[in-house]
TORPA-4810 file (N, C-alpha, C, O; in nm, 3 decimals):
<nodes>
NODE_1_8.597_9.283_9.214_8.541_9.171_9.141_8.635_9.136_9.025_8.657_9.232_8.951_X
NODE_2_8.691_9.028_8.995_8.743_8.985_8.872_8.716_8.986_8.793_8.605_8.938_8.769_X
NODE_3_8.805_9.046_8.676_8.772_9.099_8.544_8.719_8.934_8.464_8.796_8.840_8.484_X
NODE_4_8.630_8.915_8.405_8.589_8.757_8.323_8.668_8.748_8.238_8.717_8.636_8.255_X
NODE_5_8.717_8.796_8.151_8.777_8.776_8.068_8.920_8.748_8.093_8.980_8.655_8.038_X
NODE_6_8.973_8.828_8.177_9.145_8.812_8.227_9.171_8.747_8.345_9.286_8.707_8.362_X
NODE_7_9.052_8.720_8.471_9.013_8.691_8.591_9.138_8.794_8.679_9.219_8.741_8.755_X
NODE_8_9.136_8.883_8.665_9.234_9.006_8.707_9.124_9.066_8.837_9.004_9.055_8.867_X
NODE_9_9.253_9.139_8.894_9.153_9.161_9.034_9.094_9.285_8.961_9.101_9.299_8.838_X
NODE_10_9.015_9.406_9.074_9.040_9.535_9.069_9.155_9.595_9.085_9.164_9.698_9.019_X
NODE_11_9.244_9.570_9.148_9.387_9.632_9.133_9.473_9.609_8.996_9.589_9.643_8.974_X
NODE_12_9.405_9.558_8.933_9.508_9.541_8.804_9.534_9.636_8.680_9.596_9.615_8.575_X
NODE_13_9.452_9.770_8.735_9.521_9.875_8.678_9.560_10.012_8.770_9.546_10.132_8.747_X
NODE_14_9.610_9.941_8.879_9.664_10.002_8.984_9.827_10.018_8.925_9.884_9.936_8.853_X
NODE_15_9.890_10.164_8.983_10.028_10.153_8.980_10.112_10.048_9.092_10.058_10.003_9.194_X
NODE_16_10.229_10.024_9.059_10.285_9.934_9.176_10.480_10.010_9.082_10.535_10.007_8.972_X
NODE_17_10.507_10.063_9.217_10.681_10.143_9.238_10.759_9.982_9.220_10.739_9.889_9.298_X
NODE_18_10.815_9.979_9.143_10.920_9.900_9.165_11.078_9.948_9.156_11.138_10.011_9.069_X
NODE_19_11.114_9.899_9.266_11.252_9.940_9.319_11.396_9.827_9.261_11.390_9.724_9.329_X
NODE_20_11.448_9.825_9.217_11.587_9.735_9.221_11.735_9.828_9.169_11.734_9.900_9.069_X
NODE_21_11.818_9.815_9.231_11.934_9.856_9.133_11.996_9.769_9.070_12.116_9.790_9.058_X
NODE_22_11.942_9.649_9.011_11.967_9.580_8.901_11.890_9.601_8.796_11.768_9.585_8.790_X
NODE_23_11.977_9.645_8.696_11.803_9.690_8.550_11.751_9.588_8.504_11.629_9.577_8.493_X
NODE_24_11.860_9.469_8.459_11.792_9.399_8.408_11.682_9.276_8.502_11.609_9.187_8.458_X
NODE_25_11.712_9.323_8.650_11.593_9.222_8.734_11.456_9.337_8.745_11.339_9.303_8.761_X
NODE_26_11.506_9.484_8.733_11.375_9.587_8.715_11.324_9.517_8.582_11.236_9.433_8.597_X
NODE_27_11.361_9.539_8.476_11.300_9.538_8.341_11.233_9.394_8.372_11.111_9.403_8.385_X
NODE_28_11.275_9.285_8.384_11.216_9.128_8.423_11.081_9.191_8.495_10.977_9.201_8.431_X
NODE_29_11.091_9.232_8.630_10.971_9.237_8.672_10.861_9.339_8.647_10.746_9.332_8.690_X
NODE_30_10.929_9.460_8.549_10.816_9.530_8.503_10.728_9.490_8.358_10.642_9.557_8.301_X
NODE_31_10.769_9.390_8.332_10.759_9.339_8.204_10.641_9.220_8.274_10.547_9.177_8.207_X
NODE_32_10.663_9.185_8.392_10.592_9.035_8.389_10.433_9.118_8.506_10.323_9.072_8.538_X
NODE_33_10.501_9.247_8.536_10.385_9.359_8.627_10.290_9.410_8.484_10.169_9.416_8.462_X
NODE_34_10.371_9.431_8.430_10.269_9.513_8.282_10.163_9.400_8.219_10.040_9.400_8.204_X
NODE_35_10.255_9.316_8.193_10.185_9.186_8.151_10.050_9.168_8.205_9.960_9.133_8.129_X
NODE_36_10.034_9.183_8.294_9.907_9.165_8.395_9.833_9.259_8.428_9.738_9.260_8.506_X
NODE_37_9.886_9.354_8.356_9.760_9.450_8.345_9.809_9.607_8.449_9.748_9.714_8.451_X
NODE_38_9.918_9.574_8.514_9.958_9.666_8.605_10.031_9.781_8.575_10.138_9.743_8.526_X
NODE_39_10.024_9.938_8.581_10.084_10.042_8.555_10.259_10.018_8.614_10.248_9.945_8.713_X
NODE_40_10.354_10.039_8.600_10.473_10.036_8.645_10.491_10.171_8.642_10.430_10.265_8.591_X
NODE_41_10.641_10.152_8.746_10.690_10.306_8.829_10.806_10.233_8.850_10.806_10.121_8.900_X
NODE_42_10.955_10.322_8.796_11.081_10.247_8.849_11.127_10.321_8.917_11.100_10.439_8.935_X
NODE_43_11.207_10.251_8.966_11.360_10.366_9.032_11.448_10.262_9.100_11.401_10.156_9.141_X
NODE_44_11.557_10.288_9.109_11.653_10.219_9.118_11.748_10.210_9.258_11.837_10.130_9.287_X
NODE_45_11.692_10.333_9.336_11.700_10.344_9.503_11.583_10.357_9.525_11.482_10.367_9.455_X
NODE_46_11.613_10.356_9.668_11.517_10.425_9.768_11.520_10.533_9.792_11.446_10.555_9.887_X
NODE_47_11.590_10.658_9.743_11.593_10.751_9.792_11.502_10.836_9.614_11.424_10.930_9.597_X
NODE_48_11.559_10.753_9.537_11.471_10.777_9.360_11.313_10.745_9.438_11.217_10.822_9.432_X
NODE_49_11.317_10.636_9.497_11.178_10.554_9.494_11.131_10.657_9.613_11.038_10.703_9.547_X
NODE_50_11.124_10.712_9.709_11.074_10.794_9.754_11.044_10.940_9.733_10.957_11.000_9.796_X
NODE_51_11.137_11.002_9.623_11.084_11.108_9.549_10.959_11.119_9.413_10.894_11.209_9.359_X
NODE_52_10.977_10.941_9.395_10.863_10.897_9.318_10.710_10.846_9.362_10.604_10.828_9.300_X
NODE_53_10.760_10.831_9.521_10.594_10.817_9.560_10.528_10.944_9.609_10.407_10.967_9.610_X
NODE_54_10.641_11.033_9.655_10.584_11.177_9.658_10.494_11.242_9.522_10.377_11.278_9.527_X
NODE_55_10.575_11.247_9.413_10.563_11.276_9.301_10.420_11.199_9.255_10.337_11.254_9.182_X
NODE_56_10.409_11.104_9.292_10.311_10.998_9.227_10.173_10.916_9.338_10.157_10.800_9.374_X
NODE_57_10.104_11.027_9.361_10.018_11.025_9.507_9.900_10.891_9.450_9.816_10.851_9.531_X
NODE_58_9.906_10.829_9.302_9.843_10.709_9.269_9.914_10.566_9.296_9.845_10.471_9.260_X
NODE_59_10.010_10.541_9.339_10.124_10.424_9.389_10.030_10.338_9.489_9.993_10.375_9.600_X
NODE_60_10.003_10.228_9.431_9.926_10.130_9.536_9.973_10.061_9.597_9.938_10.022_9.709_X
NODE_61_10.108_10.016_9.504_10.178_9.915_9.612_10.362_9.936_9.529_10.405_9.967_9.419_X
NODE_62_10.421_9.895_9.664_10.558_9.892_9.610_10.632_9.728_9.631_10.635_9.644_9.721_X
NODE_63_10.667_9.737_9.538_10.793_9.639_9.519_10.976_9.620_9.558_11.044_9.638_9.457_X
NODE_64_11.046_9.593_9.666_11.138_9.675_9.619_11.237_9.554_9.647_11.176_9.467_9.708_X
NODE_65_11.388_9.513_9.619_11.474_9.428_9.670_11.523_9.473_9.757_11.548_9.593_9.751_X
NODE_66_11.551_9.412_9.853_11.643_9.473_9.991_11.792_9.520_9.979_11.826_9.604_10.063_X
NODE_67_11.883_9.481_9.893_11.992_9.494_9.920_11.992_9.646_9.790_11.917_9.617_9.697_X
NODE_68_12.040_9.753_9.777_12.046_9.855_9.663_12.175_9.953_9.739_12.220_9.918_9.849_X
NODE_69_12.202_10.020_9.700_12.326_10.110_9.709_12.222_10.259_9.812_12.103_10.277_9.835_X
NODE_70_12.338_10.327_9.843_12.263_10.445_9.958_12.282_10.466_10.090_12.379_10.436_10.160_X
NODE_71_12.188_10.517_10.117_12.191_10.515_10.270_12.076_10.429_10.312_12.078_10.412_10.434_X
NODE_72_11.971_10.366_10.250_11.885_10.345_10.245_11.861_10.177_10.157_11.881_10.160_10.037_X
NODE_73_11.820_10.083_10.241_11.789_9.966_10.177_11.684_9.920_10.135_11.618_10.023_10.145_X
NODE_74_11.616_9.849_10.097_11.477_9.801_10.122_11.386_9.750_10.230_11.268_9.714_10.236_X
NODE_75_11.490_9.763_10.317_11.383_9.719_10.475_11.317_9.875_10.497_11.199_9.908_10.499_X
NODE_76_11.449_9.960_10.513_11.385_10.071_10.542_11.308_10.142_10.421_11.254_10.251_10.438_X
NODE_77_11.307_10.100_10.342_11.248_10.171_10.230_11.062_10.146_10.247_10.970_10.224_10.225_X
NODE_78_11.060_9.979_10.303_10.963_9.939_10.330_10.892_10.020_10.441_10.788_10.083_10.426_X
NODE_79_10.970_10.007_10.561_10.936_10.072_10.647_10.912_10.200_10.627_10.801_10.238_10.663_X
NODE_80_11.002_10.297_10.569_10.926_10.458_10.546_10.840_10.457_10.498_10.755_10.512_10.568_X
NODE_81_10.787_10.410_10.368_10.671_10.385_10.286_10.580_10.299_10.371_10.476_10.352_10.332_X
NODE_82_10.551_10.237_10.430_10.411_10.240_10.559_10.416_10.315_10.611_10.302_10.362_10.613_X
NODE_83_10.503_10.393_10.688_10.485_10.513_10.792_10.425_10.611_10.733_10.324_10.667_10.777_X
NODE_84_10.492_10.643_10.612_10.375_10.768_10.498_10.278_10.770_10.451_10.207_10.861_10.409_X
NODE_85_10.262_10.620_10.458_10.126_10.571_10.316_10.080_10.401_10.391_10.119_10.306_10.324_X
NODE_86_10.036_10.381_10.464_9.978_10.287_10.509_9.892_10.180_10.443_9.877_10.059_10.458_X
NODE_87_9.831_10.297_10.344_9.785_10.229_10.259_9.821_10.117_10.123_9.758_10.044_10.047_X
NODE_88_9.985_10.162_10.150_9.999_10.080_10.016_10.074_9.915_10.053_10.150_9.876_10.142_X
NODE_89_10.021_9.861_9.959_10.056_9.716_9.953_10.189_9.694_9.961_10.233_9.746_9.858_X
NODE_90_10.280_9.648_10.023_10.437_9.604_10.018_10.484_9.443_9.998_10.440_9.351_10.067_X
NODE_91_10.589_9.429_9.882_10.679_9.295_9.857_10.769_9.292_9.846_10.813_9.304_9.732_X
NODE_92_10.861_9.274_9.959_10.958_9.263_9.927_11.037_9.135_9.894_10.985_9.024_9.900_X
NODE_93_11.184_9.160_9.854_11.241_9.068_9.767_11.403_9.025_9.822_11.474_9.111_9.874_X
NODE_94_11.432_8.937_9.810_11.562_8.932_9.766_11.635_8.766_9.766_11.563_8.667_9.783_X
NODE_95_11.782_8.753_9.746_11.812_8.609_9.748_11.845_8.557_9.887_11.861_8.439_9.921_X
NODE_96_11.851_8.640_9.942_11.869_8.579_10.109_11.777_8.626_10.233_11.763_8.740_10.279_X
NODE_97_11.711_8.487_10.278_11.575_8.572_10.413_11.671_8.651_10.495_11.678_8.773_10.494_X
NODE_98_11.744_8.571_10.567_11.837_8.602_10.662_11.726_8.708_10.762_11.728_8.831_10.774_X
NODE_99_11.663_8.639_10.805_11.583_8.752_10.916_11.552_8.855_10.814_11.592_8.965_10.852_X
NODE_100_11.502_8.857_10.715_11.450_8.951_10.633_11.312_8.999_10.725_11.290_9.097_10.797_X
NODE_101_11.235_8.884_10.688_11.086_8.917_10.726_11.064_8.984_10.861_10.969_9.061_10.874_X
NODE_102_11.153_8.957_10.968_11.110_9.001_11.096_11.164_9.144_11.102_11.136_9.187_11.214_X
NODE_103_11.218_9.221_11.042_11.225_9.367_11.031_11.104_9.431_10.924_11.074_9.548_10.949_X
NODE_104_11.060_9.393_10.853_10.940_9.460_10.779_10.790_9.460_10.866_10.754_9.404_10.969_X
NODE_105_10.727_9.548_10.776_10.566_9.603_10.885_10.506_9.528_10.828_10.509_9.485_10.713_X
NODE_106_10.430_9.503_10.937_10.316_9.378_10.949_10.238_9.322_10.847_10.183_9.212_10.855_X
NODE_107_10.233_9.402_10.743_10.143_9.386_10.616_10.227_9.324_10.489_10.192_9.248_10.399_X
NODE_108_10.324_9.374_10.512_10.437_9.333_10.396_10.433_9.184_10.396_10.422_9.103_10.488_X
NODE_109_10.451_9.165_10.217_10.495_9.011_10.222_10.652_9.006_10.175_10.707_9.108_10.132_X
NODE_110_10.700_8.919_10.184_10.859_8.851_10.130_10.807_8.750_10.025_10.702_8.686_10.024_X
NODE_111_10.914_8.754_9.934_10.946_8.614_9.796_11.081_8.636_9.786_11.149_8.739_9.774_X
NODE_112_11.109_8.505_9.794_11.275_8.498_9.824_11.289_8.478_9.627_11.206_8.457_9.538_X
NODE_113_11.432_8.496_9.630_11.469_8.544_9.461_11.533_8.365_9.430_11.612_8.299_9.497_X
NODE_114_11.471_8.337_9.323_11.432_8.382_9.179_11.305_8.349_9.214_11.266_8.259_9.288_X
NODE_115_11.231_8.449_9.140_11.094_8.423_9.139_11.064_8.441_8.957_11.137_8.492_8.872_X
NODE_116_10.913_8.370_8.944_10.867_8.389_8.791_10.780_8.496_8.748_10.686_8.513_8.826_X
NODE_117_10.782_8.545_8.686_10.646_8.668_8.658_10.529_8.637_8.703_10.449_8.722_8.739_X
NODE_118_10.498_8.471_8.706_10.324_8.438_8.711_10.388_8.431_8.877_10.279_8.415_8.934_X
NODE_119_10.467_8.432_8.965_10.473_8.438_9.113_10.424_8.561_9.147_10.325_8.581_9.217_X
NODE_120_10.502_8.654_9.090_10.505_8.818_9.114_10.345_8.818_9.108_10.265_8.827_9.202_X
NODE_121_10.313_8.801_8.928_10.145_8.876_8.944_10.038_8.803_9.078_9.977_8.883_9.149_X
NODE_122_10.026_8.672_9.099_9.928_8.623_9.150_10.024_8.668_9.332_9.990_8.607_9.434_X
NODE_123_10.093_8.735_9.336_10.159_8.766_9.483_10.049_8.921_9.535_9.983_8.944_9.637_X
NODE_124_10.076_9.002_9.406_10.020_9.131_9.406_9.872_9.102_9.407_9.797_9.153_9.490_X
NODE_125_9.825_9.007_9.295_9.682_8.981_9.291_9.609_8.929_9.427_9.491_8.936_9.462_X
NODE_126_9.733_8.871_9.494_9.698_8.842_9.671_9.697_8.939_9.780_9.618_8.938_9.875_X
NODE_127_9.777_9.009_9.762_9.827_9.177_9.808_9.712_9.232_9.807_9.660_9.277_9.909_X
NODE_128_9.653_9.235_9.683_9.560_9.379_9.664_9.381_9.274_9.749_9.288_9.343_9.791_X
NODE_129_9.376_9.168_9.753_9.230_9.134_9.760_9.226_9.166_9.970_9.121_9.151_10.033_X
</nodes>
């Protein structure tokens, strides 16, 4: 039910992992996630971001950009994180679709880059209902 005062979902004091190895596009979107009421979780791979959803068995939904350094990108990052946790909400990101969407699990959404903070929150606020 939406909070009256903020019209915020129930997920809006849910954690949500956000992934980028750009800091200053992490800090942008944890700033415009907090804003709205949302717990933040960084890391800067996928291989950080999967020792952090282990670590962190409250993670509702992840965030992550596709392109990051590793062995490991954000498609598959997406993809391991449904295979483990089904439960959690997925968005991914980046500046080029390029067949983005048709490799991610069925639940996941895409927002192609640049996006605004009020995109991000009301994306998640769509995510979580």
């Amino acid at each position: 039910m939406p909070d009256v005062r903020t019209g915020m979902n129930a997920i809006a004091k849910s954690v949500i992992l956000v992934v980028d190895d750009d800091a200053l596009v992490r800090v942008h979107s944890n700033l415009a996630l907090e804003d709205a009421g949302y717990e933040v979780v960084e890391a800067s791979n996928a291989a950080d971001a999967l020792v952090k959803l282990e670590e962190r068995p409250d993670i509702a939904a992840l965030f992550t950009d596709v392109r990051m350094p590793g062995d490991l990108n954000g498609i598959d990052l997406a993809n391991a994180v449904h295979a483990q946790r089904p439960d959690i909400a997925i968005l991914v990101t980046s500046g080029a679709d390029n067949g983005t969407t048709d490799a991610l699990p069925k639940a996941a959404r895409f927002v192609q880059k640049p996006y605004t903070g009020a995109q991000l929150s009301k994306l998640f606020a769509a995510l979580s209902s």
